[in-house]
mmCIF file of the N, C-alpha and C atoms, coordinates in Angstrom:
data_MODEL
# 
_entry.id   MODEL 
# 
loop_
_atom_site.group_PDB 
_atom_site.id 
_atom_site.type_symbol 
_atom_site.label_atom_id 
_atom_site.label_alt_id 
_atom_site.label_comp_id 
_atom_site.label_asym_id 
_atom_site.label_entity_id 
_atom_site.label_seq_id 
_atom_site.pdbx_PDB_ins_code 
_atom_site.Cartn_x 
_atom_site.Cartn_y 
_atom_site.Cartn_z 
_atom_site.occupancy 
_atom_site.B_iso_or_equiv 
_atom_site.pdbx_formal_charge 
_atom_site.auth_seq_id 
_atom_site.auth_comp_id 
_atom_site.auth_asym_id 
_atom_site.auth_atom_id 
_atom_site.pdbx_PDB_model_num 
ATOM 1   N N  . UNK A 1 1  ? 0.854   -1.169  0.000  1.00 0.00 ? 1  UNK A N  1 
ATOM 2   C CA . UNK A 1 1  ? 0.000   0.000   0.000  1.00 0.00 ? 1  UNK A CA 1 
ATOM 3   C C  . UNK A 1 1  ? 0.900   1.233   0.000  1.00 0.00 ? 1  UNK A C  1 
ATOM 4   N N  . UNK A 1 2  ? 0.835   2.041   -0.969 1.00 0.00 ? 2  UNK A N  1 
ATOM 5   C CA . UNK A 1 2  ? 1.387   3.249   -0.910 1.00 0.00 ? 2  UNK A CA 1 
ATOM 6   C C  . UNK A 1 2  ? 0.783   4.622   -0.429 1.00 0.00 ? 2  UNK A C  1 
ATOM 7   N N  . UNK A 1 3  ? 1.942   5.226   -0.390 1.00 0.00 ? 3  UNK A N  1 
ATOM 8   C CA . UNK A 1 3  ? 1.191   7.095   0.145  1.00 0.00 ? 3  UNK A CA 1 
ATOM 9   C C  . UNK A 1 3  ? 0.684   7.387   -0.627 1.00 0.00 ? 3  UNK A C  1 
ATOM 10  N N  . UNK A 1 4  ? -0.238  8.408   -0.483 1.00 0.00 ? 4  UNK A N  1 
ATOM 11  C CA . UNK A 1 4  ? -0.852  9.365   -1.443 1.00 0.00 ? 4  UNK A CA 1 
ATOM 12  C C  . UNK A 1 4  ? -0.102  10.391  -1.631 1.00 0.00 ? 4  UNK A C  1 
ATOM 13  N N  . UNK A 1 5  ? -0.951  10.786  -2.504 1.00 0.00 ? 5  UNK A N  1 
ATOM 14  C CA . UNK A 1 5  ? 0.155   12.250  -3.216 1.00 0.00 ? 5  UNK A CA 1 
ATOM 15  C C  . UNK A 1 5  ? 0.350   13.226  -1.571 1.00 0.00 ? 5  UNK A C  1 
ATOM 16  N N  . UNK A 1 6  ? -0.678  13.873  -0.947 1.00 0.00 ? 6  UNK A N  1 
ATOM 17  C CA . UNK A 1 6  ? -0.734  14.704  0.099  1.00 0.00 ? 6  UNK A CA 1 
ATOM 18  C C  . UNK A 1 6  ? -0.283  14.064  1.157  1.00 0.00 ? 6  UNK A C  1 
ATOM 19  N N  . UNK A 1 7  ? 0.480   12.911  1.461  1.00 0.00 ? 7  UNK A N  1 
ATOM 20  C CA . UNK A 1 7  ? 1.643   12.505  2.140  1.00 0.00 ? 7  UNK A CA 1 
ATOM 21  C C  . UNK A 1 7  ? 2.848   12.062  2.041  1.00 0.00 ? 7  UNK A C  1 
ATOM 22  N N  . UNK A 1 8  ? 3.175   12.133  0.748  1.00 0.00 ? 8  UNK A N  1 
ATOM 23  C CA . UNK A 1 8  ? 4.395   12.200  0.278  1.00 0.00 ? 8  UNK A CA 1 
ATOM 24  C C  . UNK A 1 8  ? 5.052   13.661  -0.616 1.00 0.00 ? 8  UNK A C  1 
ATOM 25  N N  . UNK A 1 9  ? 4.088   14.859  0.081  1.00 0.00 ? 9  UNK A N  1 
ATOM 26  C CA . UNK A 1 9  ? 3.989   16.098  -0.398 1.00 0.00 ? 9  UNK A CA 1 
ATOM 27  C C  . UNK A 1 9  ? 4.499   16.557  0.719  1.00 0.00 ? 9  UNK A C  1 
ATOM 28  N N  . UNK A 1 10 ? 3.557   15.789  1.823  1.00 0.00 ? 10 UNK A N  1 
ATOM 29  C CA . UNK A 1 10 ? 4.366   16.417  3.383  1.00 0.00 ? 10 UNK A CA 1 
ATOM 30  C C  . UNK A 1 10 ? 5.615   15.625  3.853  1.00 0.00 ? 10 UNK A C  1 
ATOM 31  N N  . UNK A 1 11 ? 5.556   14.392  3.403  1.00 0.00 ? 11 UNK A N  1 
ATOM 32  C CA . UNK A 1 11 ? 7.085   14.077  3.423  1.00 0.00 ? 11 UNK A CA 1 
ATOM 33  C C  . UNK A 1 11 ? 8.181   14.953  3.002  1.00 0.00 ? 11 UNK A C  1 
ATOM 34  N N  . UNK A 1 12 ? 8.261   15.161  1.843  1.00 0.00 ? 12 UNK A N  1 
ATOM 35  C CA . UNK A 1 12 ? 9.036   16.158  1.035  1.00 0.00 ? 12 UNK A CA 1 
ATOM 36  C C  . UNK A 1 12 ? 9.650   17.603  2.116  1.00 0.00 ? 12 UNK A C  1 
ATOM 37  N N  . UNK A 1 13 ? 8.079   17.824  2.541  1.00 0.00 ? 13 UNK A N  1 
ATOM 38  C CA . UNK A 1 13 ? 8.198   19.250  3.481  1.00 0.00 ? 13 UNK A CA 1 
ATOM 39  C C  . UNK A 1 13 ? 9.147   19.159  4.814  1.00 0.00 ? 13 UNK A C  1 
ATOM 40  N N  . UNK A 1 14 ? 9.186   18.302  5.334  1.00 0.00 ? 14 UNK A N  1 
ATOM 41  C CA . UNK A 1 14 ? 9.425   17.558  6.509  1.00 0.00 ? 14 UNK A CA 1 
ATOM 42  C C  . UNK A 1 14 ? 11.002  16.942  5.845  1.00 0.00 ? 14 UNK A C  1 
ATOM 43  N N  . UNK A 1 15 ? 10.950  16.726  4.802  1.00 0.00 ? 15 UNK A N  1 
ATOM 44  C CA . UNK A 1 15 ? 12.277  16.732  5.044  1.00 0.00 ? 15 UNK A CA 1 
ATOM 45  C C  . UNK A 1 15 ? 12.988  17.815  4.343  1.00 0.00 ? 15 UNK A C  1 
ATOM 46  N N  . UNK A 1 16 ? 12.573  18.741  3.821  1.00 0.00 ? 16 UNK A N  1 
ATOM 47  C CA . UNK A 1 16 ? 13.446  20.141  3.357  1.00 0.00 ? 16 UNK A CA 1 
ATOM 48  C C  . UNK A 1 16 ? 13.725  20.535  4.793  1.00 0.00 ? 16 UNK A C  1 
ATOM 49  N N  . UNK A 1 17 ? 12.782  20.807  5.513  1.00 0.00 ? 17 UNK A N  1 
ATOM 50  C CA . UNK A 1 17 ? 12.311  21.360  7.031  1.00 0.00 ? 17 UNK A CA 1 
ATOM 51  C C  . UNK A 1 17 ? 13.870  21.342  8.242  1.00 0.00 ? 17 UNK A C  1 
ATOM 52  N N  . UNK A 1 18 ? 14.131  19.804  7.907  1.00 0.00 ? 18 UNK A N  1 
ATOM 53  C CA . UNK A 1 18 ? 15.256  18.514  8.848  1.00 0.00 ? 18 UNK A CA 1 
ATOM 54  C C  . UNK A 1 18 ? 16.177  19.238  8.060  1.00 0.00 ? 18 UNK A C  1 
ATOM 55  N N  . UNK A 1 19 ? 16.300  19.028  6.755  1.00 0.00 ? 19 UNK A N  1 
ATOM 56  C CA . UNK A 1 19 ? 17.690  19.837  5.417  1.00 0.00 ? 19 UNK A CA 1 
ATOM 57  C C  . UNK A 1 19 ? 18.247  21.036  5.936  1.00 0.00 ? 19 UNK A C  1 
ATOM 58  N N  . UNK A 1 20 ? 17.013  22.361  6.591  1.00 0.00 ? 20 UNK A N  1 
ATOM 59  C CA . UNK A 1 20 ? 17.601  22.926  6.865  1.00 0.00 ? 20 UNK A CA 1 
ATOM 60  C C  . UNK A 1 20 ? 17.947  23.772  7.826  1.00 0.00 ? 20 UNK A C  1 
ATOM 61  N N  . UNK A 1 21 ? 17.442  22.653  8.444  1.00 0.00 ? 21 UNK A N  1 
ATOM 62  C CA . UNK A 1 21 ? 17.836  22.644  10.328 1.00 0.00 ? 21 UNK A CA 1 
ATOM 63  C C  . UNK A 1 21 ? 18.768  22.240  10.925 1.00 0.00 ? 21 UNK A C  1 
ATOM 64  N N  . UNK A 1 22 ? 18.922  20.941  10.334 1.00 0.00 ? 22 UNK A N  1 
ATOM 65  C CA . UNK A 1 22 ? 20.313  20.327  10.911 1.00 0.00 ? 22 UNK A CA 1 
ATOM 66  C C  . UNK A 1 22 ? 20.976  19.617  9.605  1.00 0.00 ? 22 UNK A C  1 
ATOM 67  N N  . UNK A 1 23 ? 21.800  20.247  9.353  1.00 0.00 ? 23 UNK A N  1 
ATOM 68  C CA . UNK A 1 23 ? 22.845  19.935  8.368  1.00 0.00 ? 23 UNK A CA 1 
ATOM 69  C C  . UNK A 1 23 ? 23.421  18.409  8.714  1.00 0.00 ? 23 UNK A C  1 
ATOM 70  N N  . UNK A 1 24 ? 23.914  18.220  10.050 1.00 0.00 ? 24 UNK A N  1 
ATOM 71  C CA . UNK A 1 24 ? 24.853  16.749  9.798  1.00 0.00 ? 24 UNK A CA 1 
ATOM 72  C C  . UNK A 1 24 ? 23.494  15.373  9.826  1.00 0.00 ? 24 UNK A C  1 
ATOM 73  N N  . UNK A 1 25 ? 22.250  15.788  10.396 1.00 0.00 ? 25 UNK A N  1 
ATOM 74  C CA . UNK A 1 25 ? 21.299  15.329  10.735 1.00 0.00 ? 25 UNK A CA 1 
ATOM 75  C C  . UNK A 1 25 ? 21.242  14.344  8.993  1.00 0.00 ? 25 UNK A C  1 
ATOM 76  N N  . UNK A 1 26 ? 20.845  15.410  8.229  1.00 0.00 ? 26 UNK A N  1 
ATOM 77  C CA . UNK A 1 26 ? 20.688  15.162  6.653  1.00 0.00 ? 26 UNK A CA 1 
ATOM 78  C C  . UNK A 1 26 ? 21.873  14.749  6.067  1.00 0.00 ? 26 UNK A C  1 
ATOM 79  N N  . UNK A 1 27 ? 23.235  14.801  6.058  1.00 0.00 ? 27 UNK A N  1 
ATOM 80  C CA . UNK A 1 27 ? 24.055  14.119  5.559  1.00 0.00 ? 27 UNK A CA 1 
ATOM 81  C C  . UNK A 1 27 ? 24.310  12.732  6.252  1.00 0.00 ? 27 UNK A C  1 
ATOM 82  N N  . UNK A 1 28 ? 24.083  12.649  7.597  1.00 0.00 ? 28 UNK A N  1 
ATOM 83  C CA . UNK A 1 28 ? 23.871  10.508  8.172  1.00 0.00 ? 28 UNK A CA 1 
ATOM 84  C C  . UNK A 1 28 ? 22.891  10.247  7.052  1.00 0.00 ? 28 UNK A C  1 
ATOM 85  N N  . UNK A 1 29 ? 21.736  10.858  7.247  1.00 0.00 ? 29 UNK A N  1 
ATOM 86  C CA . UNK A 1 29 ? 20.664  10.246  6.291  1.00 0.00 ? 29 UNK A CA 1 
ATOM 87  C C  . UNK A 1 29 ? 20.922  9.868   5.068  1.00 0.00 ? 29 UNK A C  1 
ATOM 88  N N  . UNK A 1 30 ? 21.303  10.626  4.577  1.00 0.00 ? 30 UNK A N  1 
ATOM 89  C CA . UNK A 1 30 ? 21.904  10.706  3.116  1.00 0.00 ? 30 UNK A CA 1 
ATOM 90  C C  . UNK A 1 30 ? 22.724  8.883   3.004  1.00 0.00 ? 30 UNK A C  1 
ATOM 91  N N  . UNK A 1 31 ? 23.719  9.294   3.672  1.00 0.00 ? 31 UNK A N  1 
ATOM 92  C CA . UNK A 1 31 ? 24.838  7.866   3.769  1.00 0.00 ? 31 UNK A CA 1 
ATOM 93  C C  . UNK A 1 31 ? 24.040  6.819   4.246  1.00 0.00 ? 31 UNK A C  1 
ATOM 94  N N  . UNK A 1 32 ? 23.177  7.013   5.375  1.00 0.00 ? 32 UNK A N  1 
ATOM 95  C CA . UNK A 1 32 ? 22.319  5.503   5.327  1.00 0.00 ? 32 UNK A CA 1 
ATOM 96  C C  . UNK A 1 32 ? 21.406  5.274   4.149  1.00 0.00 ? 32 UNK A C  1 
ATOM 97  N N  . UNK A 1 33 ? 21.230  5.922   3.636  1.00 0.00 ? 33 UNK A N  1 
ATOM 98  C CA . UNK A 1 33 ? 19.976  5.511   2.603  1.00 0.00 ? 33 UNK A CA 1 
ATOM 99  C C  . UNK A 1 33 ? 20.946  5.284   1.935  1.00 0.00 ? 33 UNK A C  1 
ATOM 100 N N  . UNK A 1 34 ? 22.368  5.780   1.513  1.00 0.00 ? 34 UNK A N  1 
ATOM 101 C CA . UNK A 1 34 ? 22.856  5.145   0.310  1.00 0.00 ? 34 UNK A CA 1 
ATOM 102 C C  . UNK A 1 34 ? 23.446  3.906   0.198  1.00 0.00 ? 34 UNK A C  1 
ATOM 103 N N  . UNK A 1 35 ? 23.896  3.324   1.959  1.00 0.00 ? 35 UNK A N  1 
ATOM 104 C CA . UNK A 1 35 ? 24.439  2.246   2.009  1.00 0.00 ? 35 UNK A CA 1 
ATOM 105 C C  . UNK A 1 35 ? 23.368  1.282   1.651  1.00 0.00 ? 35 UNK A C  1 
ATOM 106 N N  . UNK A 1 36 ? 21.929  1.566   2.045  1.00 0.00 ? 36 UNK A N  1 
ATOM 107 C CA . UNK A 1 36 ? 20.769  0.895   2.318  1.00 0.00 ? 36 UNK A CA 1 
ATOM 108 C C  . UNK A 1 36 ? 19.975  0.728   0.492  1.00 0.00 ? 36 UNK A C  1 
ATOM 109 N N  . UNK A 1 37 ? 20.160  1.210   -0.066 1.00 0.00 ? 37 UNK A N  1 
ATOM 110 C CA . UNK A 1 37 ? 20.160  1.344   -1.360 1.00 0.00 ? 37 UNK A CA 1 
ATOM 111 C C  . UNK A 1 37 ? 20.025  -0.075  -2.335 1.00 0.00 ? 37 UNK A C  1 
ATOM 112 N N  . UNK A 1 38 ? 18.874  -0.525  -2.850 1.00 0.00 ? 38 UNK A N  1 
ATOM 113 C CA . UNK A 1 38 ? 19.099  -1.634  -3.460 1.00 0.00 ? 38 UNK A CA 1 
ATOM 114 C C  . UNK A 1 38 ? 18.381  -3.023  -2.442 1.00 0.00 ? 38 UNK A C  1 
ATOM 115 N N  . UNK A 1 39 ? 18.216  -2.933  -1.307 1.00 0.00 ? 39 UNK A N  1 
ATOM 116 C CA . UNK A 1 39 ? 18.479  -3.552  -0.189 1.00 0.00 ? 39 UNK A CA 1 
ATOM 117 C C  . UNK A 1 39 ? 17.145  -3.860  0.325  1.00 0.00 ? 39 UNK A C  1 
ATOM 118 N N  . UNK A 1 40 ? 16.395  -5.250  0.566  1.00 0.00 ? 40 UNK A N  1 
ATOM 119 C CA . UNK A 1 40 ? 15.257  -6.064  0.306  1.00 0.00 ? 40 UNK A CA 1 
ATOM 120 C C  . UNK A 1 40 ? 14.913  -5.403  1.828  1.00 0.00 ? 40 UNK A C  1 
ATOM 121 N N  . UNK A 1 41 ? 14.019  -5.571  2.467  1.00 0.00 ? 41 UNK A N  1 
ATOM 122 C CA . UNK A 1 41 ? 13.585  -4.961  3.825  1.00 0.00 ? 41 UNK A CA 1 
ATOM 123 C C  . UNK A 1 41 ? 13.153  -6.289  4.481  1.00 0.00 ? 41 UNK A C  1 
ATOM 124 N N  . UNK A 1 42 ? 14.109  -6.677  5.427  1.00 0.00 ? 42 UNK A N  1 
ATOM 125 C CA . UNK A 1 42 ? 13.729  -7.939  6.091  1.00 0.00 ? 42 UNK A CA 1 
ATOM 126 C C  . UNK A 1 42 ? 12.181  -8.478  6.533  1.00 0.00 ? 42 UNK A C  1 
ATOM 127 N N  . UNK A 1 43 ? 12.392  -9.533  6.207  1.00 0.00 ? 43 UNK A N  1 
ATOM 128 C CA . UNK A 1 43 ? 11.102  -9.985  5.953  1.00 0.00 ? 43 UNK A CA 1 
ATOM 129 C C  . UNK A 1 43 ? 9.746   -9.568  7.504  1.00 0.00 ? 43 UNK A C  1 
ATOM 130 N N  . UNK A 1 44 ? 10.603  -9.411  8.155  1.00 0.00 ? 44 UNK A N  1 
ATOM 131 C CA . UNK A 1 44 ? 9.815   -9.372  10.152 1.00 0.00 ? 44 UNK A CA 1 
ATOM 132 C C  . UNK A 1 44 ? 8.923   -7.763  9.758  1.00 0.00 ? 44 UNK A C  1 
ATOM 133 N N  . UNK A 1 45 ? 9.943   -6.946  8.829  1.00 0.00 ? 45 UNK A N  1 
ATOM 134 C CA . UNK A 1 45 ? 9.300   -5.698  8.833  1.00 0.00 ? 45 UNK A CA 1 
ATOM 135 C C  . UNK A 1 45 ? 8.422   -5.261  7.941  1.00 0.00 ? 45 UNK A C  1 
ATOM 136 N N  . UNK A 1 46 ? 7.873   -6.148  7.006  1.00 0.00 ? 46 UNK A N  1 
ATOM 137 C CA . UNK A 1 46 ? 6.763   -6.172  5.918  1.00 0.00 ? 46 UNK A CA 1 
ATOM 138 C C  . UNK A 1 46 ? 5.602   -6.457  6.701  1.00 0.00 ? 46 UNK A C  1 
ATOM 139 N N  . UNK A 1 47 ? 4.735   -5.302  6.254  1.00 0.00 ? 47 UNK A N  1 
ATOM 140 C CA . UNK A 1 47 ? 3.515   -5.473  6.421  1.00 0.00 ? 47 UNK A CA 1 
ATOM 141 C C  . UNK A 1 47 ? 2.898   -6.103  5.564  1.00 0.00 ? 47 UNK A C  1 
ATOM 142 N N  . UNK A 1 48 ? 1.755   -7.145  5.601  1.00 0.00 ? 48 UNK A N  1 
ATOM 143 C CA . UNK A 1 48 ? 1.044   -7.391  5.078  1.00 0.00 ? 48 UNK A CA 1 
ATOM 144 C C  . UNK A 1 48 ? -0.752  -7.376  5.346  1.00 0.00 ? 48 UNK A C  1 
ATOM 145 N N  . UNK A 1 49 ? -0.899  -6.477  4.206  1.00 0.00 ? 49 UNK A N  1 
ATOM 146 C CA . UNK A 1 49 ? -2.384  -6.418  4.129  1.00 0.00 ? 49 UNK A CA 1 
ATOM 147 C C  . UNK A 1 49 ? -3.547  -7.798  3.922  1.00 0.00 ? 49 UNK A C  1 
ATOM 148 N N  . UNK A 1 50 ? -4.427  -7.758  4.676  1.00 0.00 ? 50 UNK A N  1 
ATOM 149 C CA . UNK A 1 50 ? -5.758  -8.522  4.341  1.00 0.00 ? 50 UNK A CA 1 
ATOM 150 C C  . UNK A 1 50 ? -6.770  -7.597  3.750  1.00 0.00 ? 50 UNK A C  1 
ATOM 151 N N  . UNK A 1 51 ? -7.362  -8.537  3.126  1.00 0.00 ? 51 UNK A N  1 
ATOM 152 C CA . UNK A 1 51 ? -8.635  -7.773  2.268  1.00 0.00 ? 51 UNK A CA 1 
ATOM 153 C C  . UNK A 1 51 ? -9.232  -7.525  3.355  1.00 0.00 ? 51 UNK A C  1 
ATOM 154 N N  . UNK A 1 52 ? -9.844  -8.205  4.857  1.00 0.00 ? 52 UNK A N  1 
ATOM 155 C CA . UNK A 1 52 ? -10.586 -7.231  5.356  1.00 0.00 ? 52 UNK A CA 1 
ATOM 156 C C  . UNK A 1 52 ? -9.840  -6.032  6.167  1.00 0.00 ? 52 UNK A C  1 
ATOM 157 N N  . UNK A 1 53 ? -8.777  -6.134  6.203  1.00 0.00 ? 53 UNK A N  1 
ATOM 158 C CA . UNK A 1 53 ? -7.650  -4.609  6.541  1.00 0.00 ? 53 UNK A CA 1 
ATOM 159 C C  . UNK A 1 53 ? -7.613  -3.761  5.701  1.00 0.00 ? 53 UNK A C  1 
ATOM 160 N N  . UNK A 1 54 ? -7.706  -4.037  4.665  1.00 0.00 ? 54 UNK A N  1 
ATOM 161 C CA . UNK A 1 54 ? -7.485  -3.052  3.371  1.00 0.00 ? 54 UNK A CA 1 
ATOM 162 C C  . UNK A 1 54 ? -8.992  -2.739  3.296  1.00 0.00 ? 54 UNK A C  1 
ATOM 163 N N  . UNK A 1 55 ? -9.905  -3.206  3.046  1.00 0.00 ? 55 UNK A N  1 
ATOM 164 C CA . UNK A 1 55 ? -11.715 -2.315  3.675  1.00 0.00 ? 55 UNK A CA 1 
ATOM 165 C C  . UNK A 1 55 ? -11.797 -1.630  4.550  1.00 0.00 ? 55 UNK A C  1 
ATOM 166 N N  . UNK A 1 56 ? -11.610 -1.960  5.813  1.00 0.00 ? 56 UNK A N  1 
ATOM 167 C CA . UNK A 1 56 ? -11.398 -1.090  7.099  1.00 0.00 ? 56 UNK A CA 1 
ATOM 168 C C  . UNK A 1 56 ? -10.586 0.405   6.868  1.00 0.00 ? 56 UNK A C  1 
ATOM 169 N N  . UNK A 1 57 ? -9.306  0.438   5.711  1.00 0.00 ? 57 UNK A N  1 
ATOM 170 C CA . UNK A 1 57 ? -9.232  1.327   5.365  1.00 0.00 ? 57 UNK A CA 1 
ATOM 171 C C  . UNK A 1 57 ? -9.556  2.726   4.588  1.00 0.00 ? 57 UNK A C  1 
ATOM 172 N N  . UNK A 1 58 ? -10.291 1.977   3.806  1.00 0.00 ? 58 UNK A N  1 
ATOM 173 C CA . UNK A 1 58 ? -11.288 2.165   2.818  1.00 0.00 ? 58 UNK A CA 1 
ATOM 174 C C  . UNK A 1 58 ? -12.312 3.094   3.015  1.00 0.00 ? 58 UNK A C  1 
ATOM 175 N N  . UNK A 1 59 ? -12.830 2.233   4.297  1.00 0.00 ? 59 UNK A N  1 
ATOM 176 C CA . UNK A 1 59 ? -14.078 2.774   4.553  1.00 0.00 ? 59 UNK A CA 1 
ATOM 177 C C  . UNK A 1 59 ? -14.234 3.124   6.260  1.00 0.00 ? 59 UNK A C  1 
ATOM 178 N N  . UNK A 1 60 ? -13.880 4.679   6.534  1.00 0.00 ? 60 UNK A N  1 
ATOM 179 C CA . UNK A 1 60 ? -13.157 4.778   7.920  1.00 0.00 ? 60 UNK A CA 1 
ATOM 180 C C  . UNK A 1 60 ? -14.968 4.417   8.799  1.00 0.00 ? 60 UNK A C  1 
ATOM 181 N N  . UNK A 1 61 ? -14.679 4.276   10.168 1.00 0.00 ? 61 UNK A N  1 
ATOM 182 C CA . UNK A 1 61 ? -15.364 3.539   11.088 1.00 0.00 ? 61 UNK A CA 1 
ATOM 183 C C  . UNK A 1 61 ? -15.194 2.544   11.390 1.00 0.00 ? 61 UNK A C  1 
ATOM 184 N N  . UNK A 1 62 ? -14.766 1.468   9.769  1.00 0.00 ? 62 UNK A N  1 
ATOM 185 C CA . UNK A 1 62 ? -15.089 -0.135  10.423 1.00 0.00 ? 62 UNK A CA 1 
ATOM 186 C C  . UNK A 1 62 ? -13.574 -0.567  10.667 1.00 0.00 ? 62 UNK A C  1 
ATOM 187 N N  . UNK A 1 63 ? -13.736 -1.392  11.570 1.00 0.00 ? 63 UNK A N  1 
ATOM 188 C CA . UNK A 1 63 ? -12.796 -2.113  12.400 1.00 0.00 ? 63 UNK A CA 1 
ATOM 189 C C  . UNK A 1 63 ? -12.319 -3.359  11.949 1.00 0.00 ? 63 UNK A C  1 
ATOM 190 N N  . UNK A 1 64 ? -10.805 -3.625  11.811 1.00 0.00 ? 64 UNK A N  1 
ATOM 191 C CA . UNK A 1 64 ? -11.147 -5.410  11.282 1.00 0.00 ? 64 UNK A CA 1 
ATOM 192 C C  . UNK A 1 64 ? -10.960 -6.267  12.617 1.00 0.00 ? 64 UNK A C  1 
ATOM 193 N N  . UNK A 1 65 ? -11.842 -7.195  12.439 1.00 0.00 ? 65 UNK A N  1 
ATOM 194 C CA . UNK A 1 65 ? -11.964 -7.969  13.023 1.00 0.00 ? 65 UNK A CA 1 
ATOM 195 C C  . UNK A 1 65 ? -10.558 -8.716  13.011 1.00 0.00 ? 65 UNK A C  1 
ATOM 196 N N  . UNK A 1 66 ? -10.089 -9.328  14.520 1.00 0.00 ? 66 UNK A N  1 
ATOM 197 C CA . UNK A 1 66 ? -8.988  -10.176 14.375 1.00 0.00 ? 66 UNK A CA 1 
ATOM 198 C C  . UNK A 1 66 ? -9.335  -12.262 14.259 1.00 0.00 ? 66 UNK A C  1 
# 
């Protein structure tokens, strides 16, 4: 499931924001994302959606059932 445009708009903002606040803050970042680059996201940290999780999103109020 991906962001929408109007949260990966405020991503953007949020990180010009960090860019130019703290300078060494944004250059670690920089170097971890580049070491990290290419690089599968262990399997423990994937989310996975159910169709009734992905409704619940859908359609705010309902709850999924576990």
């Amino acid at each position: 499931m991906g962001l929408s445009l109007g949260e990966r708009r405020e991503l953007r903002k949020i990180g010009r924001a960090v860019r130019r606040s703290d300078r060494r803050l944004d250059s670690m970042l920089s170097a971890f994302s580049s070491f990290n680059m290419g690089e599968s996201k262990p399997r423990w940290e994937t989310l996975h959606m159910t169709p009734r999780r992905m409704l619940s999103q859908l359609r705010p109020g309902v709850t999924p059932r576990s």
